[in-house]
Every structure is written in structure tokens, then in C-alpha cells.
N, C-alpha and C positions, 0 to 999 in steps of 0.2 A: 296111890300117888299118880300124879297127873304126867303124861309124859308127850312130846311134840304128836309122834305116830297115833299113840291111844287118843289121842284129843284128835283129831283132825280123821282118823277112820272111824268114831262115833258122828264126826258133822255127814259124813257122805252117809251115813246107814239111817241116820235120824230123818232125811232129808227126802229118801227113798220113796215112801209113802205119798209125800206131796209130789210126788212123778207123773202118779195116773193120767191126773189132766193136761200135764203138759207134752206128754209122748203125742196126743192126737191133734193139739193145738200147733205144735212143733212141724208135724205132717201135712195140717192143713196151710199154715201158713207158707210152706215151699212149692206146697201144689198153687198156692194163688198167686205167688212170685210169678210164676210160669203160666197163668195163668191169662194176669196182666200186660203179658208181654214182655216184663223183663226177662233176658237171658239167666242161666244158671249161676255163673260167677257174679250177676250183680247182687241173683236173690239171695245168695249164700254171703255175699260182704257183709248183709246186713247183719248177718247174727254173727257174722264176729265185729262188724265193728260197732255196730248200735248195741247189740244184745239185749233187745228189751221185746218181747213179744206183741204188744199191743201199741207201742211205738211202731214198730218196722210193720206193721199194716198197715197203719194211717200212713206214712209215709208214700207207701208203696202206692195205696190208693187214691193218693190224690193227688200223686206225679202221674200216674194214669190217666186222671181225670184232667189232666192242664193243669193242675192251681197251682199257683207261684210260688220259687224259692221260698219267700218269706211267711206266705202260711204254710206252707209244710213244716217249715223251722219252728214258724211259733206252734203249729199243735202240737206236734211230738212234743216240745217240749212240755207243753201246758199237761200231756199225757202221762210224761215223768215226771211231775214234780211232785210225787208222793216221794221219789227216792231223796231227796232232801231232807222231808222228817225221817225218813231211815237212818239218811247219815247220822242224823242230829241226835238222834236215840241211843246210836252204837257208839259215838264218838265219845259219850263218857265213858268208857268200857275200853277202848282203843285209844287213847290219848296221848299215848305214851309211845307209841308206835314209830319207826319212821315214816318220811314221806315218803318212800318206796312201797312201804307195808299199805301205808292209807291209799294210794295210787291203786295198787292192786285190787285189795278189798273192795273201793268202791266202784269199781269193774265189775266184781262177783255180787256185787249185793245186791239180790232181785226182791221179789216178794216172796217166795218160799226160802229161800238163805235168810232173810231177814228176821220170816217169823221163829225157827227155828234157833238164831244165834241168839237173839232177844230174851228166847226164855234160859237158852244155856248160861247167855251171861249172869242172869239173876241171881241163880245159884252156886254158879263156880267162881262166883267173883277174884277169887281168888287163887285164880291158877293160872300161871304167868304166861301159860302158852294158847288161852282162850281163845285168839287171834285163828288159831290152826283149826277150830271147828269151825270157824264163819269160810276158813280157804277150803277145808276140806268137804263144806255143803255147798258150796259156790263152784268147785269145780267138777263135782259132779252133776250140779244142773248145766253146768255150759258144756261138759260131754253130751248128757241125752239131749241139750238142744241143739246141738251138734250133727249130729247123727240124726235126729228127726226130723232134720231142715232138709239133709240131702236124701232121704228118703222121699220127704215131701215132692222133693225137684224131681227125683224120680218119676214119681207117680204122676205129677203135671203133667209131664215132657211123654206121657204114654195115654193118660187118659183123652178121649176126643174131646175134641172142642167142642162137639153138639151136648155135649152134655153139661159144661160148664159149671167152675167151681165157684164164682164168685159171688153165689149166694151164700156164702158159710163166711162171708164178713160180719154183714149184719147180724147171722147167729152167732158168730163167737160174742160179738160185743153185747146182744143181749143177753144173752147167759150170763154177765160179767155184772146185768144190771140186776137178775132174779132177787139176789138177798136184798136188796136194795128198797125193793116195792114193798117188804112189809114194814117200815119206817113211813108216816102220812108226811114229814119234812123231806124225805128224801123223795117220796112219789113228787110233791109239787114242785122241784127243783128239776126232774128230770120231765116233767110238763111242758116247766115253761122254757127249759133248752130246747124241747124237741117245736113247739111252737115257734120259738125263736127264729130253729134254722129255717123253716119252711116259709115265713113271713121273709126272711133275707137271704131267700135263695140266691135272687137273683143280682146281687149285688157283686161287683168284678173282683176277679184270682181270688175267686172259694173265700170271699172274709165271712163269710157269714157263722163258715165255722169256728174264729175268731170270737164275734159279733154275739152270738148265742152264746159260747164260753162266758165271756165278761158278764152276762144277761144272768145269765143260771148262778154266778156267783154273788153278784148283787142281790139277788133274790134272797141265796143261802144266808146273807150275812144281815139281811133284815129278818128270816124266820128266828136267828140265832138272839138278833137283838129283839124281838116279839116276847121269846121265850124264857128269854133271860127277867 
């Protein structure tokens, strides 16, 4: 029998495994906070108020870099808008919810909460308290990103500056692209963004990284109608 507690201490244990990568990525990214220049309290707002790992980089780096309110607003967002089809997946499963409950959840819901409520819900469909695995996986990834972030700040605010950490952006992001390359439609899409931006670099408040987004996706949506 399914019960609030049993449901919601299986989300945080299920969840655990998919930690690995995010304790060092959690670390690296408060060391680059600080890296960048921002203070402690700004680099730490961002994982409570953004919460999303590969957003609050981009963000980060490209208020660094100068580029204006309005591309920083639109990449991040364009960076989350996978959590849309997440909503979109969970929301039959949660429907019934209130707006407080869906308000919350969709605070928690990352890519590791996602994947792991996704398969719970398949099978437990019917356990009324399903709700309390997706809070109880969500709230143990926003503790360890928690605690990883001020660790990170830590380790900023002590490592020298001749040694600098802001080479490990471009590594986190390529690592994010490895499974990526063995797909030949998803190698040519990341081609022709990466040509894109360097063809529009130079173009004024960082649109290029804009400019290559729309570019990469026009691409994807003729491979799609190619293959279709």
C-alpha cells in the first residue's frame, strides 16, 4: 500500500544515483560564479532562484561578457525549453493537482526528477499520492545543488586567479553534447550552429547567439522534413 512518506522517500533514493554528475557540475559552477566576478550572494541566487544548471551558466556568462538583458533572457530561456515538454508529459499524471501543488513541482522538475518521476508514474498510476515521488526527487536534487553551489563559492573565493576556472564552461557544455555526435542529424545541426555563431559573431548585444539558435533549428526542422 502506497503511502505519502513510502512515496516520496523512494523519489529521493531512486534519484540518488543520478547525483554523480551533478555534485561536480554543482561545484564547478559556484567556483565560475566567482570566477566571473560575480559576488557570493549573487552566485548563490541563482540556484535558488533560477535552479537550472546550464541556464545559470549561460546567464552568468554572458552578463560577464556585456551582452544585453534581452539576449541573456532569450538564451536561458531557449536553454529551458526542454522543461515544457517535461511539464507537458507530467501534467497528465498531475492534473488533478492544485495550483499550489503544480507551482511547486514545476520548481522541482529538472532533468534527473523528470526522468525518474516519468517512469514511476507509468507504473504507479494509480497511487494517489504519486505527486510526493516527483517532490520527494526534486527536493533532494535542490539540497545537493544546494550545498554544491556553496561549496563551489568556496573553492572560487580560495583558488588563485592565475590558475583560472573558466575553462570548464565550454567543457561542461561539451560533455552535454558527447551522446549527441553519434546521431549524423544531430552532428549536422550542431555544425551548422557552431558555424553560425562564428560567422555572427560579430554582430551587436551577443545576438548571434540568438541568430545561430534560430539557424540550428531551421536546419533541424528541414533534416526532420528530409526524413520524413
Amino acid at each position: 500500500m502506497h503511502s505519502k512518506s513510502k512515496t516520496f522517500s523512494k523519489g529521493s533514493l531512486d534519484i540518488l544515483p543520478l547525483m554523480i554528475p551533478v555534485v561536480p557540475f554543482g561545484i564547478i559552477f559556484g567556483a565560475i560564479g566567482i570566477e566571473l566576478g560575480f559576488g557570493p550572494y549573487v552566485t548563490y541566487a541563482t540556484s535558488i532562484i533560477i535552479f537550472s544548471g546550464a541556464s545559470q551558466i549561460v546567464i552568468l556568462q554572458l552578463l560577464s561578457a556585456g551582452a544585453s538583458s534581452l539576449v541573456v533572457i532569450t538564451s536561458s530561456s531557449v536553454v529551458s525549453t526542454r522543461h515544457l515538454l517535461y511539464g507537458a508529459v507530467v501534467s497528465q499524471y498531475l492534473n488533478k493537482l492544485s495550483l499550489q501543488w503544480k507551482l511547486l513541482l514545476s520548481y522541482l522538475l529538472t532533468d534527473q526528477s523528470f526522468a525518474v518521476s516519468n517512469e514511476y508514474f507509468k507504473k504507479n498510476i494509480n497511487n494517489n499520492f504519486k505527486h510526493y515521488y516527483l517532490l520527494g526527487s526534486g527536493i533532494t536534487l535542490w539540497l545537493i545543488w544546494q550545498i554544491t553551489t556553496i561549496i563551489g563559492i568556496i573553492l572560487g573565493s580560495i583558488v588563485p586567479d592565475e590558475l583560472g576556472l573558466t575553462f570548464t564552461i565550454p567543457l561542461t557544455f561539451l560533455a552535454l553534447l558527447v551522446n549527441y555526435l553519434r546521431n549524423l542529424n544531430h552532428l549536422i545541426v550542431i555544425i551548422v550552429s557552431g558555424v553560425s555563431s562564428i560567422l555572427f559573431f560579430g554582430f551587436p548585444f551577443k545576438s548571434y547567439i540568438i541568430i545561430s539558435s534560430i539557424i540550428a533549428l531551421m536546419s533541424a526542422t528541414i533534416l526532420i522534413k528530409i526524413k520524413k
